[in-house]
C-alpha positions in Angstrom: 4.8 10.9 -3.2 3.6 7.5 -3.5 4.4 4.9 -0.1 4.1 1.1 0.2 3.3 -0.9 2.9 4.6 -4.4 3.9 1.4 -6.3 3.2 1.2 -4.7 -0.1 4.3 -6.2 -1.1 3.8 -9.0 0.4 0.5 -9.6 -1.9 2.3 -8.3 -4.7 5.2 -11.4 -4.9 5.0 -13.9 -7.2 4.1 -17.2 -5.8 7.4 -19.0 -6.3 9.2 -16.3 -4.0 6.0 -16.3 -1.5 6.5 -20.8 -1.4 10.4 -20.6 -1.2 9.9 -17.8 2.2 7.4 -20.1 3.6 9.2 -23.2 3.1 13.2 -21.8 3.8 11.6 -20.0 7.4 9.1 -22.6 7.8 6.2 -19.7 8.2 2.8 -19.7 7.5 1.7 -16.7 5.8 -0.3 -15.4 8.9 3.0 -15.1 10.4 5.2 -14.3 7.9 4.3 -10.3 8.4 4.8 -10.4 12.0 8.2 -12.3 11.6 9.2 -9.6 9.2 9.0 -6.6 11.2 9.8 -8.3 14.4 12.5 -5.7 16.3 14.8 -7.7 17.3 15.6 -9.4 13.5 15.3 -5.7 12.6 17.9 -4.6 15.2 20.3 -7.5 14.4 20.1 -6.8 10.4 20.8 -2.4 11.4 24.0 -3.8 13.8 25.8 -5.0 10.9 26.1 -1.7 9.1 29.0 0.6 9.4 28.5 4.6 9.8 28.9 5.2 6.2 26.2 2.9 4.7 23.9 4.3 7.6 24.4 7.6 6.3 24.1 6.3 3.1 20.3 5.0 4.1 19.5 8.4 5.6 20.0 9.8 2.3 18.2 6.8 0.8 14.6 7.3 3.1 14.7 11.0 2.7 15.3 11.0 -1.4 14.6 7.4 -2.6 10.9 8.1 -3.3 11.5 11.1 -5.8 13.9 8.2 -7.4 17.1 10.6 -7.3 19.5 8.4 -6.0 18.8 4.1 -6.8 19.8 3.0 -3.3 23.0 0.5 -5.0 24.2 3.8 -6.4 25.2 5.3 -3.5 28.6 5.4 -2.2 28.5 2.7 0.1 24.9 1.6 -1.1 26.0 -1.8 -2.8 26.9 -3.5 -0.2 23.4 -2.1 1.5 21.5 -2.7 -0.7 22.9 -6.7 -1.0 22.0 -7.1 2.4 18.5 -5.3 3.2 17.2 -6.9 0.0 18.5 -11.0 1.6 16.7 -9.6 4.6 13.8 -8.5 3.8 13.7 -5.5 4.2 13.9 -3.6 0.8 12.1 -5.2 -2.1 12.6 -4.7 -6.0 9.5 -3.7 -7.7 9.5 -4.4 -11.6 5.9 -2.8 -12.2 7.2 -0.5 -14.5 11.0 0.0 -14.1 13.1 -1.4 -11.5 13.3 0.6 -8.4 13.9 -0.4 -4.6 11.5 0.2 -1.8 11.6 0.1 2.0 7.9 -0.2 2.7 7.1 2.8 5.7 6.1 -0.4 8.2 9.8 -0.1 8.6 10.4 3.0 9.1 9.8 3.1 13.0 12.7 0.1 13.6 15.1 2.5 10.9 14.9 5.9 12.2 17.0 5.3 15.4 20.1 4.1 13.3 20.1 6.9 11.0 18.7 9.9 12.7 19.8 12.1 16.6 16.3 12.0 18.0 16.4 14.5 20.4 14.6 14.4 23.4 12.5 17.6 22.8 10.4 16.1 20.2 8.9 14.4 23.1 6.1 16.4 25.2 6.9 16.3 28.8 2.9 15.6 29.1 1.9 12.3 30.1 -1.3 10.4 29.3 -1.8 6.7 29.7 -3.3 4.6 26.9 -5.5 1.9 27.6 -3.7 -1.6 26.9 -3.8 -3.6 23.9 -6.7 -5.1 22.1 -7.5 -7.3 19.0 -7.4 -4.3 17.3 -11.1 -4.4 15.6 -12.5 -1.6 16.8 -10.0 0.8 14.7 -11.8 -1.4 11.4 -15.2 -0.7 12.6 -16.1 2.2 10.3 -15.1 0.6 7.2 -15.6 -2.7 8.3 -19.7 -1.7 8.6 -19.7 0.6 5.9 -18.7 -1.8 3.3 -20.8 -4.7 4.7 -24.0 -2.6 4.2 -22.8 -2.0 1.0 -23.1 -5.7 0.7 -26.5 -5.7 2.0 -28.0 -3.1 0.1 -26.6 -0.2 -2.3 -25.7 2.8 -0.1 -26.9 6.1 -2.3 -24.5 9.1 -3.0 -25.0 12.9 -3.4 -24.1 14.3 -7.5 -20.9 15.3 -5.4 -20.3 11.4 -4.5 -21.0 11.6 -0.7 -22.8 9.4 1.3 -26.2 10.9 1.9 -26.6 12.0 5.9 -29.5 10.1 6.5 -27.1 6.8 5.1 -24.7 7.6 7.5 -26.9 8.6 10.5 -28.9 5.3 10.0 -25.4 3.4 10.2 -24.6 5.1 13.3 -27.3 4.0 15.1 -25.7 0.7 15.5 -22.1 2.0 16.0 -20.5 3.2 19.1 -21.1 7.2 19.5 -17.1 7.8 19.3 -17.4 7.3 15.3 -17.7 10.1 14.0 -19.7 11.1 10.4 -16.3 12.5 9.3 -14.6 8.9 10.2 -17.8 7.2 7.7 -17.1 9.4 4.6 -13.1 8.6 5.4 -13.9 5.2 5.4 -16.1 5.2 1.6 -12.8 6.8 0.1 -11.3 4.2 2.0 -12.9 1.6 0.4 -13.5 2.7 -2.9 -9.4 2.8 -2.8 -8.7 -0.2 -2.1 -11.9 -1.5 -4.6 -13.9 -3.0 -1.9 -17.0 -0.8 -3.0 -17.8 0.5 -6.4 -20.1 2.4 -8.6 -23.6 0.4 -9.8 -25.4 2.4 -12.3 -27.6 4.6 -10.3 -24.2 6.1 -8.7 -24.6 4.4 -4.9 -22.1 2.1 -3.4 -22.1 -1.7 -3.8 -19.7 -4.1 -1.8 -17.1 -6.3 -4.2 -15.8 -10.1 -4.5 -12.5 -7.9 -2.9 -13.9 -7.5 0.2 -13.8 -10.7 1.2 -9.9 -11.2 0.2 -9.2 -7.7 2.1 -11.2 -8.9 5.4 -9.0 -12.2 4.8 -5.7 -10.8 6.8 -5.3 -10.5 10.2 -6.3 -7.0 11.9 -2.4 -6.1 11.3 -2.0 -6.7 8.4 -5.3 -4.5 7.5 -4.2 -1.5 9.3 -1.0 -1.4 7.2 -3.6 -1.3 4.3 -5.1 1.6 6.0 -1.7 3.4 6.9 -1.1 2.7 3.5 -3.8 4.9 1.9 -3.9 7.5 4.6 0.1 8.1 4.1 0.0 7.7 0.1 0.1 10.8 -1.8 1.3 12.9 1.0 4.5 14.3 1.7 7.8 11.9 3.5 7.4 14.2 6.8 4.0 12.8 7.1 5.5 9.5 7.1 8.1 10.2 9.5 6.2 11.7 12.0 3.7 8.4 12.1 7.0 6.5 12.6 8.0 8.8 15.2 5.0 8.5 17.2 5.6 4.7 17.3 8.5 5.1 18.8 7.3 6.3 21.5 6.9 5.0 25.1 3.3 4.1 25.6 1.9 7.2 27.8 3.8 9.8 25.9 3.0 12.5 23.3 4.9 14.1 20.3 5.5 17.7 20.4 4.7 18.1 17.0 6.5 21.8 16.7 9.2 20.6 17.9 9.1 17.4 15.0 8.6 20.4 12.3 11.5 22.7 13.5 13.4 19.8 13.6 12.7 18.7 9.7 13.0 21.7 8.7 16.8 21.8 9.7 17.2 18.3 8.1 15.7 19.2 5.1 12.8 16.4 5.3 10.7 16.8 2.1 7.1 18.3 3.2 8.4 20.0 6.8 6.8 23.4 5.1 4.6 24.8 8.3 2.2 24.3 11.2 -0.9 24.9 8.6 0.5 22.1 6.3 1.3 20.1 8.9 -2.0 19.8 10.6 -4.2 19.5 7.0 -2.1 16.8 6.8 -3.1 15.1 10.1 -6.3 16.1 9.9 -6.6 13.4 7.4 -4.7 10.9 9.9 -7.8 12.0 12.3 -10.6 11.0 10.2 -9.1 8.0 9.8 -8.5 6.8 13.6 -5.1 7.1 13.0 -4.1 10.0 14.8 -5.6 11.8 18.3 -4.5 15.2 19.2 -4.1 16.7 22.8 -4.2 20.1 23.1 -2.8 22.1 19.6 0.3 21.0 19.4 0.7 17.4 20.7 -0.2 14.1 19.0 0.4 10.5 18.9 -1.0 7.2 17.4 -4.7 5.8 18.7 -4.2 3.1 20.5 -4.6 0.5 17.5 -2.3 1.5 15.4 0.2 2.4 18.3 -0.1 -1.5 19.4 -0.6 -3.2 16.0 0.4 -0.9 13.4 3.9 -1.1 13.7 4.6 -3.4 17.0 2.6 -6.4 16.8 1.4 -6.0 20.3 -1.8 -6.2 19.6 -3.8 -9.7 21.2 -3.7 -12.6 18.9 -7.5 -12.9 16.8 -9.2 -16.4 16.8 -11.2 -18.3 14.2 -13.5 -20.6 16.2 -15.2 -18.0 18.9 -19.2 -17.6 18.2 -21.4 -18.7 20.5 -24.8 -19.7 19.1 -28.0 -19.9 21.3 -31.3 -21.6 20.8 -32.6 -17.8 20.7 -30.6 -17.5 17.2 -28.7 -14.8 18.8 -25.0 -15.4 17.8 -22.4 -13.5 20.1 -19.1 -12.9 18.3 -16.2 -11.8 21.4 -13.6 -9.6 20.8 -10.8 -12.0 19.5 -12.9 -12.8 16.9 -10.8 -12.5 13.7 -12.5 -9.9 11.2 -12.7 -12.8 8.4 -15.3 -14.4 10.8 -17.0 -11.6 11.2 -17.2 -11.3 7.9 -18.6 -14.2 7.3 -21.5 -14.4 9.4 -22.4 -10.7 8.5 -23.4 -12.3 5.5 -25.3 -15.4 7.3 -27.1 -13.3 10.4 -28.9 -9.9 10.9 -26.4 -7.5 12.8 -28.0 -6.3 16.5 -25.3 -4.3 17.8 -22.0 -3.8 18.4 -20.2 -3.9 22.0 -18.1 -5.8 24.1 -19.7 -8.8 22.3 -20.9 -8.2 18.6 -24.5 -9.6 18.2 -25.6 -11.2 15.6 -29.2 -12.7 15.1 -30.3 -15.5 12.8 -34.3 -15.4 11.9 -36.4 -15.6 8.7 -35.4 -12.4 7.3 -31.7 -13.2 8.0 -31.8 -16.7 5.9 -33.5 -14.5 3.3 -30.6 -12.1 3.4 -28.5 -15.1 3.4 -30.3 -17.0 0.0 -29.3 -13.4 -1.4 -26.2 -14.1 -0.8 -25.7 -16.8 -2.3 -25.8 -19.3 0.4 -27.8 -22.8 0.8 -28.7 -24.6 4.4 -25.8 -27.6 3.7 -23.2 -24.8 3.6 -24.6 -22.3 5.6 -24.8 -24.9 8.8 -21.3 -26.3 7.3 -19.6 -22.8 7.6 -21.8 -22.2 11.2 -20.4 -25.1 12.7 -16.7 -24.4 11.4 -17.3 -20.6 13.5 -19.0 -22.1 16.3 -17.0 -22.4 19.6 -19.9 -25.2 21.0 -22.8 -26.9 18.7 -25.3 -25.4 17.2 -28.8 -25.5 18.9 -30.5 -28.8 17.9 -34.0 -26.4 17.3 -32.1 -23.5 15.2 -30.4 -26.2 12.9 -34.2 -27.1 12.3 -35.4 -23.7 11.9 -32.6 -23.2 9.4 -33.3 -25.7 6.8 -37.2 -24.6 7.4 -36.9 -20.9 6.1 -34.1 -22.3 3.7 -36.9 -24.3 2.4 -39.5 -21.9 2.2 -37.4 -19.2 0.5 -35.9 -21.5 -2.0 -39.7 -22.9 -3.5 -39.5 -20.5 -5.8 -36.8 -17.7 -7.5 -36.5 -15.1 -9.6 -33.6 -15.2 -11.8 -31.4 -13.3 -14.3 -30.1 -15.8 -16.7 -29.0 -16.5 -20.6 -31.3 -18.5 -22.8 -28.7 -20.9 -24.9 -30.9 -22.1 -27.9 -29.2 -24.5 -29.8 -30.7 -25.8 -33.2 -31.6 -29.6 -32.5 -31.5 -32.1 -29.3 -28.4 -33.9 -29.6 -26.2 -30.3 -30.0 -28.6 -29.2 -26.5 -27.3 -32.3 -24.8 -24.0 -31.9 -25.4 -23.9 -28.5 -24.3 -25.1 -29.1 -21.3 -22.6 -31.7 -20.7 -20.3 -29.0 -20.9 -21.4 -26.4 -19.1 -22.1 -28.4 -16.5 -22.5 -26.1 -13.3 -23.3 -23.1 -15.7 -26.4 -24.4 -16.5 -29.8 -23.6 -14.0 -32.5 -25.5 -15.5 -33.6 -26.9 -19.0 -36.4 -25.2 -20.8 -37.0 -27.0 -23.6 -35.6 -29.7 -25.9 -33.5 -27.4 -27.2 -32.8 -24.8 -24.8 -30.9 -24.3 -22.0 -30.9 -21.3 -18.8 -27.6 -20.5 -18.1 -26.3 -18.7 -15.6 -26.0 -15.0 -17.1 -23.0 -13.8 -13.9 -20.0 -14.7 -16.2 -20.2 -14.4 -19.8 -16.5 -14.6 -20.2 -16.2 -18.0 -18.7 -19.4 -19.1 -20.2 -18.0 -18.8 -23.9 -14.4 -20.0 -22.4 -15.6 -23.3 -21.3 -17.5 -23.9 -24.8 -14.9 -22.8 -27.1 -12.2 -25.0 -25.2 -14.9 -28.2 -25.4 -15.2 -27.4 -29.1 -18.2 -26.4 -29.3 -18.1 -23.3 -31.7 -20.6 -20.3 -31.0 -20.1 -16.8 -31.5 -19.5 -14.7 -28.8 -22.4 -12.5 -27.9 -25.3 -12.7 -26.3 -28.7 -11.4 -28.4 -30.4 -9.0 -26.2 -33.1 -6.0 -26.8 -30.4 -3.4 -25.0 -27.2 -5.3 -26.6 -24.8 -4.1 -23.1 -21.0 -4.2 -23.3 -19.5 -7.7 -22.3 -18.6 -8.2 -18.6 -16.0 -4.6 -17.5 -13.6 -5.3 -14.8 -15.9 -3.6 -12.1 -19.4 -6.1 -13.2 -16.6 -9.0 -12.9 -15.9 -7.4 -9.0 -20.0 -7.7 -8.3 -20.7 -11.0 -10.0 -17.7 -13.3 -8.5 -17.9 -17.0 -8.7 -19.6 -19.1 -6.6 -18.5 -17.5 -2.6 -18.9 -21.1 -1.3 -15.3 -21.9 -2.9 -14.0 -18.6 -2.4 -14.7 -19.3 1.4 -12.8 -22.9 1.2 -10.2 -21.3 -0.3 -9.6 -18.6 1.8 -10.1 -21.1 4.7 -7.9 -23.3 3.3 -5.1 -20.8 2.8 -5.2 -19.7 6.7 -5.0 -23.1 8.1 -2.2 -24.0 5.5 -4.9 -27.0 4.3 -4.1 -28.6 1.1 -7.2 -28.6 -1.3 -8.3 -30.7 -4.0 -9.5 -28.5 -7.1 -11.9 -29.8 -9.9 -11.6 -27.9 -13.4 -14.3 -26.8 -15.9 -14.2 -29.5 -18.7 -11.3 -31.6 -16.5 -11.5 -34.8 -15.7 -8.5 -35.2 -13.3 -8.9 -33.1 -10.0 -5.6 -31.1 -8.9 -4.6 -31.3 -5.4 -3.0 -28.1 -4.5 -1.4 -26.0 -1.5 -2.9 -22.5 -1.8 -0.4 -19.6 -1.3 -2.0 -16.2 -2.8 -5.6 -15.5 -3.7 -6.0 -12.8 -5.8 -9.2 -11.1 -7.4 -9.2 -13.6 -10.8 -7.0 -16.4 -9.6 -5.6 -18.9 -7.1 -1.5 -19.6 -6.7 -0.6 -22.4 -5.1 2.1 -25.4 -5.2 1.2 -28.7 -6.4 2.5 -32.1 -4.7 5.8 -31.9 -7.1 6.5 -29.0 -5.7 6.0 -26.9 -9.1 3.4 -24.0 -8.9 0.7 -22.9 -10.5 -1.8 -20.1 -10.8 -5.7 -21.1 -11.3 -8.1 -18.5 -12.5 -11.2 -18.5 -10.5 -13.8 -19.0 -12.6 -12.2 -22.2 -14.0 -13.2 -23.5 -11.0 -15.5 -26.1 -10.5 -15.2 -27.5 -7.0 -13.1 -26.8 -4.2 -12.7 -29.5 -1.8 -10.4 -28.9 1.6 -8.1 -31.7 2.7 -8.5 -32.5 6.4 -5.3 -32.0 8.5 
């Protein structure tokens, strides 16, 4: 069985339908997710149906993913499928065929309409939770995992696990509640939803997709999550996580009372206690799922709060505080974007109550690595920054940015052309491709996108053929080297900004003379959707790209 989650579809719509939802509920996209699965828009949509068609969508949840029954060919599925599909609430996928989905976000509002709960599939056992969060801590493990991936390669076994010593080392700086079991969870995790991948030697390298995933709200993220922890298991699993939801916040599902009571309805995977607790096993590792005693279980706290109720605290943009020290304190509400961000800027301390960050020569060096300079490193500082940065630190800063930048090391393509005048104008092409000039007749290129390299010359007519002349002749760029040698981060980041403060951004083109001033909508991996001042849109690949520059509000 294969499940979808809300965001999912949500990333998945074209940008035309994602502008005309914005623009008809006058939504931003941050809230667009929330609005969506808010209860009470939910509960009004479920009102309107009559016993039949709720019996109709019974059938539909329990059957529709093994495709028997196409929810408009039910009985009194027309009419139901007319009306969830206006409201948002089943989406048509055309990936391959046609075929309807409710994504499993929903299934918690659903299951009182078209199920008798009985009371017995609640434990008489009490437990209080603690109250809601921001959320973060239930990202933690994948959140650090994949931004030491970033930092360094992590190395795997011949069986594709993370060496012990790897993930005792990252433990060190983790609170003792995450387990080893919860760091190999969060690789697969990762290597799932393409935010790591392989680098030749077999270890584990962070992707340009990280930064899109980290993007979303904490919500939005653990639906992600849920996502791959429900995929590929069986529909019981599924409604047992929306079961647990539904519960008050100090109580716990009796979860042999939830298998008798699939069994008798026929819910696809209620097989027996052994499946049954494999299956949330899996849940477990994740931070999904916590078990008291044998036989009871509900959601952690996170996912109980944000997973499927939006109740968990609302995440901030503008929260570091910066001292003269170069300790930077990120607080809890601290959106995971942020941190993010300055992961890649400062040296990680520890993580608590506040998450420390610290910003010395070795973190600027970490920094140049990354593909940061001191204009745009204090630039994206002060945008974080709750107060000013620290008159000395700003000094400091451009000081090692100086230092580390005298000289470099760097992996580039020689572009030998066979008199001046042909050099010159190849360089007027390339523009921001090109790192330095050798000779009269030779250029260093940047070597990180060959595909866009030969792109911009062939579409400024000047003809070469494409491949590059090298002792070891490699393959041109695969999918994955395009996922570890993204275009320049700085306009990834004013993008991405740009897109959660719903900033209109003025784009320059490789080889363009006219900038486009556009309102960004989607980002994907290769390209950019967004709506131009006429109101038509239009999708940007990313490495077309040649500056990004955000309109102030």
């Amino acid at each position: 069985m294969s499940v979808t989650s809300l965001v999912g579809i949500l990333d998945r719509l074209d940008p035309q339908t994602l502008y005309r939802l914005f623009e008809h509920y006058h939504l931003s996209q941050q809230d667009l997710f929330g609005w969506l699965l808010n209860p009470v828009r939910v509960d009004d949509v479920m009102r309107t149906f009559s016993p039949n068609e709720l019996a109709d969508l019974r059938y539909y949840l329990l059957q529709a993913e093994h495709m028997r029954s196409p929810l408009s060919k039910l009985a009194h599925g027309r009419n139901l499928a007319k009306n969830l599909g206006e409201t948002l609430i089943a989406f048509t996928l055309r990936d391959t065929y046609a075929r309807d989905v409710i994504p499993f976000d929903y299934f918690p509002l659903l299951l009182p309409y078209v199920f008798e709960l009985p009371k017995t599939l609640r434990s008489a056992e009490r437990s209080p939770r603690n109250a809601p969060t921001y959320g973060f801590e239930a990202l933690l493990p994948l959140f650090h995992l994949v931004t030491e991936a970033r930092r360094e390669p992590l190395p795997q076994t011949n069986s594709g696990q993370l060496y012990r010593r790897t993930i005792g080392k990252m433990r060190k700086v983790l609170p003792p509640w995450i387990s080893a079991e919860m760091l190999d969870s969060a690789a697969t995790l990762a290597y799932y939803f393409r935010l790591v991948t392989l680098s030749g030697d077999g270890s584990l390298v962070a992707t340009s997709e990280a930064t899109n995933f980290f993007s979303h709200p904490t919500p939005q993220i653990l639906s992600f999550i849920m996502q791959w922890a429900l995929d590929h298991h069986n529909l019981f699993l599924v409604v047992i996580t929306a079961l647990a939801a539904v519960l008050d916040p100090d109580e716990w599902l009796d979860t042999q009372a939830v298998l008798k009571w699939g069994k008798a309805l026929k819910i696809p995977g209620a097989y027996d206690s052994y499946s049954l607790e494999y299956s949330l096993a899996s849940l477990i590792a994740a931070g999904i799922w916590e078990n008291h005693g044998r036989f009871l279980g509900r959601l952690t706290d996170a996912y109980y709060y944000g997973g499927f109720r939006q109740q968990l605290l609302a995440e901030k943009e503008r929260t570091l505080l910066i001292e003269p020290t170069g300790d930077v304190l990120a607080p809890p509400e601290t959106s995971p974007y942020v941190l993010w961000t300055i992961s890649s800027m400062a040296q990680l301390v520890k993580y608590d109550l506040m998450t420390v960050y610290h910003i010395d020569r070795p973190a600027i060096s970490q920094a140049v690595m990354q593909q940061w300079d001191a204009t745009t490193y204090l630039a994206e500082l002060k945008h974080m920054a709750r107060v000013d940065i620290p008159t000395n630190l700003q000094h400091n800063i451009q000081d090692w940015f100086k230092q580390l930048t005298r000289h470099r090391l760097l992996h580039a393509t020689l572009l030998h052309s066979e008199d001046t005048k042909d050099s010159v104008a190849a360089e007027k092409i390339l523009q921001h491709f090109v790192i330095a000039r050798l000779s009269p007749t030779d250029l260093i290129v940047r070597a990180d996108n060959r595909k866009a390299l030969f792109k911009a010359l062939e579409q400024s007519g000047v003809p070469v053929i494409p491949h590059i002349e090298e002792y070891d002749d490699p393959d041109d760029l695969a999918y994955d080297d395009f996922l570890t040698t993204p275009f320049d981060s700085t306009l990834h980041r004013a993008l991405v900004r740009a897109l959660r403060g719903q900033q209109w951004v003025v784009i320059q083109h490789i080889g363009d003379k006219n900038p486009v001033r556009l309102l960004p909508i989607h980002i994907t991996l290769m390209n950019v959707e967004g709506v131009l001042e006429n109101r038509d849109i239009v999708t940007i690949p990313l490495p077309d790209i040649q500056t990004v520059e955000v309109v102030p509000s």
